[in-house]
C-alpha positions as CSV (number, residue, x, y, z in Angstrom):
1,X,-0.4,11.0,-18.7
2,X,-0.5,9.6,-15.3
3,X,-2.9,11.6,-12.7
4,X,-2.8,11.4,-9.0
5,X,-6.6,12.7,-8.7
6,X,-7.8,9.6,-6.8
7,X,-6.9,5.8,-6.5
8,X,-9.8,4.7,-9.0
9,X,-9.2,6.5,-12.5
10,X,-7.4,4.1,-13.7
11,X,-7.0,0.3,-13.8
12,X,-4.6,-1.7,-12.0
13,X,-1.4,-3.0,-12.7
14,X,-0.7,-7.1,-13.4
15,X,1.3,-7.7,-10.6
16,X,-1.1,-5.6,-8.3
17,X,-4.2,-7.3,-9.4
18,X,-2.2,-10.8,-8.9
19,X,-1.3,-9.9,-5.2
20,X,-4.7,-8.8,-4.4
21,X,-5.8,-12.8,-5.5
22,X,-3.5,-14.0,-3.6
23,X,-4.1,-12.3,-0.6
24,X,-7.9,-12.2,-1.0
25,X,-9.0,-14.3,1.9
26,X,-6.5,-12.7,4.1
27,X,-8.7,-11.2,7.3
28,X,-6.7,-8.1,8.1
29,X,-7.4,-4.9,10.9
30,X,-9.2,-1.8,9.0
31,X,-6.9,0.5,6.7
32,X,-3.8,2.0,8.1
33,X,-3.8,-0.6,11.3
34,X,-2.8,-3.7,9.3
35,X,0.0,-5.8,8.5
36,X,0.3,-4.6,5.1
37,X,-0.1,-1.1,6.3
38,X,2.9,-1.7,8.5
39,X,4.9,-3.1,5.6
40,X,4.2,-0.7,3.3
41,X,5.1,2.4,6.1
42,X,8.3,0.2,6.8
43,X,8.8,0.6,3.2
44,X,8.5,4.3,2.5
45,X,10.9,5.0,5.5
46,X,13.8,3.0,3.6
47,X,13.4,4.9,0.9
48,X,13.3,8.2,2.2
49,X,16.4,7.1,4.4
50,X,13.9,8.2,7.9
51,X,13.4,5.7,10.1
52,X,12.1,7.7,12.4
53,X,9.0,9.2,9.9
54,X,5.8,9.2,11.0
55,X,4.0,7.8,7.9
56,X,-0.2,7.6,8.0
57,X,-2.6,6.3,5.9
């Protein structure tokens, strides 16, 4: 069963353990202000076909 109670239950998947080495000395702005923030937002309004969402973090 997969629960969405918080983002530390369970491990992490290969290819997101793999990306977090590679970007590991990657200096970045606090949570939600960041590059990868950005990408990810930029992401989520492809896929809900809203380009216009307002997406936090």
């Amino acid at each position: 069963m997969i629960s969405f109670e918080n983002d530390y239950l369970e491990g992490a998947h290969e290819k997101v353990l793999n990306r977090l080495v590679e970007t590991n000395l990657v200096q970045a702005a606090g949570y939600g202000f960041d590059d990868f923030s950005a990408q990810a937002a930029d992401k989520i309004r492809k896929i809900i076909n809203c380009p216009e969402a307002t997406i936090r973090f």
